[in-house]
N, C-alpha and C positions, 0 to 999 in steps of 0.2 A: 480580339475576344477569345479566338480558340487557343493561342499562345498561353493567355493569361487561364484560361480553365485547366492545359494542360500544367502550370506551373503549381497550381490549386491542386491538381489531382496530386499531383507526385509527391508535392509536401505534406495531405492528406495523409500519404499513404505510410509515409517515412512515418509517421506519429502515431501509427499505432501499433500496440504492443501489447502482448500479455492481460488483453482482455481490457485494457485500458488506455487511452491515449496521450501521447508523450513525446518529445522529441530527444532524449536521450535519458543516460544513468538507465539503474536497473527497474526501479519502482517494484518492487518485488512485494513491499509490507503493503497491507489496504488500510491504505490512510483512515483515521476515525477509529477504530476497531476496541482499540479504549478510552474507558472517561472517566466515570463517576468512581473513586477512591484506586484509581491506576496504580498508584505504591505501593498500596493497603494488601498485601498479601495475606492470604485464612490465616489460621492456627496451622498446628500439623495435622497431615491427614491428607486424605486419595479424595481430589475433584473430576469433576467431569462438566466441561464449560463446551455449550453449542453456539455460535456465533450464525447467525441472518443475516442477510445481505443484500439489499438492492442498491444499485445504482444506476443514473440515466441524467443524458447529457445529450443537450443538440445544437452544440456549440461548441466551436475547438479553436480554440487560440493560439497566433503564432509570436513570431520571436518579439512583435512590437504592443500582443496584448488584443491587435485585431481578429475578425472573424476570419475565419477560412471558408470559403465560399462551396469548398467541393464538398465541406461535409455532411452528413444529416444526422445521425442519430445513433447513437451506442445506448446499449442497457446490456448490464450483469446482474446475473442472479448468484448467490455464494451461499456454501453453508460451509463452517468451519468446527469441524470438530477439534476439541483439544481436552489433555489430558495432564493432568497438574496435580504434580507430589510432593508435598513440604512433610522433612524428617523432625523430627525431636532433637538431632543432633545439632549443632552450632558449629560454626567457623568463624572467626573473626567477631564473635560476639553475633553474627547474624544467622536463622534458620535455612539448612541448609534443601535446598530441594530440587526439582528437574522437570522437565515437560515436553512435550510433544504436539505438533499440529497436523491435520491433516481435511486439508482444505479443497472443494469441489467446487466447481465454475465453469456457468452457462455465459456466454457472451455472444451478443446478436449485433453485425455492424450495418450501417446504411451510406450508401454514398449518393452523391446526388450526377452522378456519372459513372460509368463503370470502369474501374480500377483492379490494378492486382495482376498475379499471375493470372488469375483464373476469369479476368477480364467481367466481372461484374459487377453490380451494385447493392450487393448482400453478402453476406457471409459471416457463418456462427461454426459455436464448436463449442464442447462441455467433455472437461475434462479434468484430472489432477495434477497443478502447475507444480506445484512440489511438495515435499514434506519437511515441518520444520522442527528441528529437535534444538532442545540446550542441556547440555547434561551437569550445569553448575547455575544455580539460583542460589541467589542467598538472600534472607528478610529481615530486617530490622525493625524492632514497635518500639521509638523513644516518647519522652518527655510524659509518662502516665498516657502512652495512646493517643498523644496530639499527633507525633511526627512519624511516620512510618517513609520506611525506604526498601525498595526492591532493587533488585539488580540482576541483571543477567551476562554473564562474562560473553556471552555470543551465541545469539539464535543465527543457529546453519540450517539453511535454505538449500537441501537438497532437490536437483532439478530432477525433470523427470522426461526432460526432450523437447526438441520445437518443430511443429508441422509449418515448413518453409514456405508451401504455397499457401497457406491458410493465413487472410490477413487477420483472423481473431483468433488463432492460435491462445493460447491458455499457456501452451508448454515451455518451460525455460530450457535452455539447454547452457547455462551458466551458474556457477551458485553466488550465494550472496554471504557475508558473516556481516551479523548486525550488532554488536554491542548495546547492552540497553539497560538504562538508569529509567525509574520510575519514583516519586514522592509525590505525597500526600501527607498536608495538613489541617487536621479537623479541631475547631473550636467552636465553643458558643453555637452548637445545630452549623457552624457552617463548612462544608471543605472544599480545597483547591486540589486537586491536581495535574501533574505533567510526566507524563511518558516520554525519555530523550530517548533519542534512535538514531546511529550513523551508520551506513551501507558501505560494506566496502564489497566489491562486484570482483569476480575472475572471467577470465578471458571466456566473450562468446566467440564459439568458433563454427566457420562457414555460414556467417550472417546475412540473410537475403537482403539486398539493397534493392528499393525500387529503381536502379539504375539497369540491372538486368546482370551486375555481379555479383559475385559471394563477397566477402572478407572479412578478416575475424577483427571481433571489436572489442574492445576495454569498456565498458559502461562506467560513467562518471560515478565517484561516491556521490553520497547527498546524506541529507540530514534534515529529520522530520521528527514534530514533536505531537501529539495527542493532548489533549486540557480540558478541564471541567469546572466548572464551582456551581457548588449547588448547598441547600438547606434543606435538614431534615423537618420537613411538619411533626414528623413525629418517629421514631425509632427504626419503623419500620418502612416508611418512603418517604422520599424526599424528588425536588425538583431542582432544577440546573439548567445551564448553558453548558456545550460543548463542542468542540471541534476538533481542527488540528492545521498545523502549517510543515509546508514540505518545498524545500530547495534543493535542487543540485548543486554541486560547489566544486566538482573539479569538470572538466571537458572528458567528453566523450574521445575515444582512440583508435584510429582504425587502422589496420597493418596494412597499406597499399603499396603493389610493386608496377615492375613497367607493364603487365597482363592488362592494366586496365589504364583504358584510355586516358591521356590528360584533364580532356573535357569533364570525364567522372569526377578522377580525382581533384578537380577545385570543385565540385559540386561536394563532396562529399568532408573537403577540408572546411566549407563553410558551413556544411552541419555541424560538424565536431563540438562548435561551439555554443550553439541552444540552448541553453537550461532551461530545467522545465522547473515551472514553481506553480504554487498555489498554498489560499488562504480556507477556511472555511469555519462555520458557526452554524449552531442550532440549538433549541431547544431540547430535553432530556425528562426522562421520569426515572427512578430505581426502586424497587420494595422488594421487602423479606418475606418469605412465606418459613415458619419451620427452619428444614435445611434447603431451602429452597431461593433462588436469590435470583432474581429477572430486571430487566433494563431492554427500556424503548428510548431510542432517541433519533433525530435527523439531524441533517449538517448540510447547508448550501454554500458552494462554491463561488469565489471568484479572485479577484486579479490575477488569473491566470495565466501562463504565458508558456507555448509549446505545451500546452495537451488541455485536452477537454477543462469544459466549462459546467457543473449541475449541480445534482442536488441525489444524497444520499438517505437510506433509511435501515439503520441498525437494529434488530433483536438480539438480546443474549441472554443466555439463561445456566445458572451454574447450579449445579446438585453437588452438598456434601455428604458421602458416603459414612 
């Protein structure tokens, strides 16, 4: 029984990361974050978009989908500020524009044993994980307004460091470049859309292992998508279904020499391979005030596998200047 808790703890421990848990890649983007007309980028003109954020999960799934026994309970609190510029000017027939994130996160962990460098069964931290810039957006409005396309040539995920003993650490100390397609089609009161995202990760370097060594590590790409379909009652709200689904798709990579034990090293070549996945869905609301534009929606988790298991709760609220 103590074998089997201690195997619990240590896999527990491996999966968490960056305020969220996981068994590898970077997971840097917060899944959900968009929904309702994700494509549909304004007109030209200076936005200002605030993003809410809770999450909470007290269930963590491992490579086969099952519970993990060591663990008890995560919640994150987030607020994301962002700042979003579309020119008058065109490229390629699309408007051309830019933006900025800059995102803050509270994370509280629970274990059902004490874990960690710091040998316990708690641990938080509220911090900013990184700042996200894209300095080439471009937006398209076809077909009379039915089809709209966004695009972003690469939101870069500048890090801003990682606290090694802190098992809720916030901080990255790796960046991410995310490439990202968004469309939206609205007809007849109704629209769909999806936000595509694939991650491509740079090296973390001096990565704490629950084993008790450092070594630096490649974080697997992945690829995650955001969706919605919803009907307008009437011009100015409308309700929906919304989610998003998120895979890994290449193996995690770890640079190991003879410094560390063999016994590590197959522990650690057999994490390599984890992907972490997940599915999720919820209901949604959106309405217009003026220039005023707000969205409440939720999204619950599952077939999970290598990282938590719950249920999220989005506000966002856009002002156009």
């Amino acid at each position: 029984m103590l074998r089997k808790l201690i195997i619990f703890c240590l896999t527990a421990i491996f999966l968490i990361c960056n305020g969220q848990a996981m068994a590898g890649g970077g997971q840097s983007y917060p899944n959900g974050a968009e929904a309702f007309m994700a494509g549909a980028a304004p007109p030209p003109g200076t936005y200002f978009l605030d993003y809410m954020y809770y999450y909470n999960a007290d269930t963590m799934k491992d490579n086969n989908g099952d519970d993990i026994a060591a663990f008890d309970d995560i919640s994150v609190l987030a607020n994301v500020f962002r700042f979003l510029w579309i020119s008058d000017k065109t490229i390629l027939g699309g408007n051309y524009g830019m933006h900025a994130f800059l995102p803050i996160l509270d994370v509280d962990l629970g274990f059902n044993a004490a874990v960690g460098p710091q040998a316990s069964t708690s641990y938080s931290d509220t911090d900013v994980p990184y700042v996200i810039v894209s300095p080439l957006i471009l937006a398209w409005h076809l077909q009379q307004g039915k089809l709209h396309i966004v695009t972003s040539l690469a939101d870069i995920y500048v890090p801003t460091g990682q606290d090694d003993g802190n098992m809720a650490s916030v901080g990255h100390n790796f960046w991410t470049i995310e490439p990202v397609v968004g469309i939206t089609y609205m007809v007849a009161g109704w629209e769909f859309s999806g936000k595509f995202m694939y991650d491509f990760n740079t090296t973390q370097d001096n990565y704490a292992t629950v084993y008790g060594v450092k070594v630096d590590r490649d974080p697997g790409q992945e690829f995650h998508v955001d969706y919605s379909a919803s009907y307008a009652i009437n011009p100015e709200f409308r309700i929906g279904m919304n989610g998003y689904y998120y895979t890994q798709i290449t193996d995690d990579s770890y640079d190991m020499d003879s410094s560390i034990p063999p016994p590590v090293q197959d522990l650690l070549r057999d994490d390599e391979g984890n992907h972490s996945r997940v599915f999720a869905m919820g209901p949604g609301m959106w309405w217009q005030h003026k220039n005023m534009f707000f969205s409440l929606r939720n999204q619950w988790e599952m077939a999970a596998k290598n990282k938590t298991e719950g249920y999220n709760v989005w506000g966002k609220f856009t002002y156009a200047f």
